[in-house]
N, C-alpha and C positions, 0 to 999 in steps of 0.2 A: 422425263417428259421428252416428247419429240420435238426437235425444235420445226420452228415454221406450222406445224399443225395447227388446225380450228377445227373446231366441232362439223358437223355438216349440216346440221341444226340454229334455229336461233331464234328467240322467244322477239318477237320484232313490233308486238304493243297490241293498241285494239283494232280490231277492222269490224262492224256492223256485219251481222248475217246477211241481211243483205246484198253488201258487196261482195263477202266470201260464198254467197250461192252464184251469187251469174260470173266469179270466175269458174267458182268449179262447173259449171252448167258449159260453159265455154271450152273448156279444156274437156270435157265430154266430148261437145259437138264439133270441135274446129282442130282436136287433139293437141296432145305440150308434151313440150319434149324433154330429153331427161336430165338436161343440163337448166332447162325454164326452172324460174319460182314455182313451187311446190307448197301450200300453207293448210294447215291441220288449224279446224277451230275447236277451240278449247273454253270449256265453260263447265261451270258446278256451284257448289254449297258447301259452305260446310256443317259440318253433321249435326240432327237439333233441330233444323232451320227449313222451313217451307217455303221460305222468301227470302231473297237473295238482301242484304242489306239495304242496296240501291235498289229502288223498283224499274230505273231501267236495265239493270243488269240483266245479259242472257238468260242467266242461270234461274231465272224465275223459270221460264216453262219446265227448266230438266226436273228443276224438283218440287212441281206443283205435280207433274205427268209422272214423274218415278220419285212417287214421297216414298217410298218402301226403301229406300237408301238413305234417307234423309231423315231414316227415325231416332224417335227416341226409345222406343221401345223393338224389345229383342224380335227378331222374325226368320225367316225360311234365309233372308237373303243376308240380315245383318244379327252374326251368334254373339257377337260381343260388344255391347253397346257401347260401355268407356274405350275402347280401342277405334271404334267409328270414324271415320277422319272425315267423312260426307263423301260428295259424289263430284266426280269432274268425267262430262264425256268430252270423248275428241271425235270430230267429226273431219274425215278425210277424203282429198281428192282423188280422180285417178293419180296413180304416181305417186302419191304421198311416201317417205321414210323414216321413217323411228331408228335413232339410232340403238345398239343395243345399250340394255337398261337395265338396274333390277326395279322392281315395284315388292316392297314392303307389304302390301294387303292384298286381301284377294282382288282378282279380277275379272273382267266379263268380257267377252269379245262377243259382237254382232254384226253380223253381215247384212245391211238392208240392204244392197245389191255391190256385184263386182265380185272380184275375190283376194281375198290374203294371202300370201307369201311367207315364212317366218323360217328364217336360213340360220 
């Protein structure tokens, strides 16, 4: 280990969509800079499940709008039911970073605007 290192990441609890749309809307309009907060919102299901436990949990809309990840039965997107882990999207600002990672199942990238970088 290095000493003195931290991650550059860090899972910091719940924030309401809400308030994580009119920062990121803000860091759009008013721009942020690369040393500012940065926050990815993160929301899902686990697999099986069309409703999130909590009915106020985020994760209801992702996977009422993309049940096709959230099945129980085999399709185009999910080949192996029992391995299914469900569905978690991250939704991110300008600026956002991921540190590097592996991810164990498949994955999906979409760009609803801006663009990606992957060094």
């Amino acid at each position: 280990r290095i000493k003195k290192w931290t991650p550059p990441t860090k899972r910091l609890g719940s924030m309401t969509f809400k308030t994580w749309l009119k920062i990121a809307r803000d860091a759009d309009s008013l721009g942020i800079g690369a040393e500012e907060k940065h926050y990815y919102l993160m929301t899902g299901v686990e697999a099986g499940r069309l409703v999130a436990r909590d009915p106020n949990h985020l994760g209801q809309f992702v996977s009422t709008d993309l049940s096709m990840f959230s099945t129980t039965k085999k399709n185009f997107f999910i080949t192996n039911v029992q391995a299914n882990k469900g569905i978690q999207c991250r939704f991110g600002m300008k600026g956002v970073i991921a540190e590097a990672h592996y991810d164990g199942g498949r994955n999906m990238v979409a760009m609803l605007k801006g663009a990606k970088r992957y060094i």
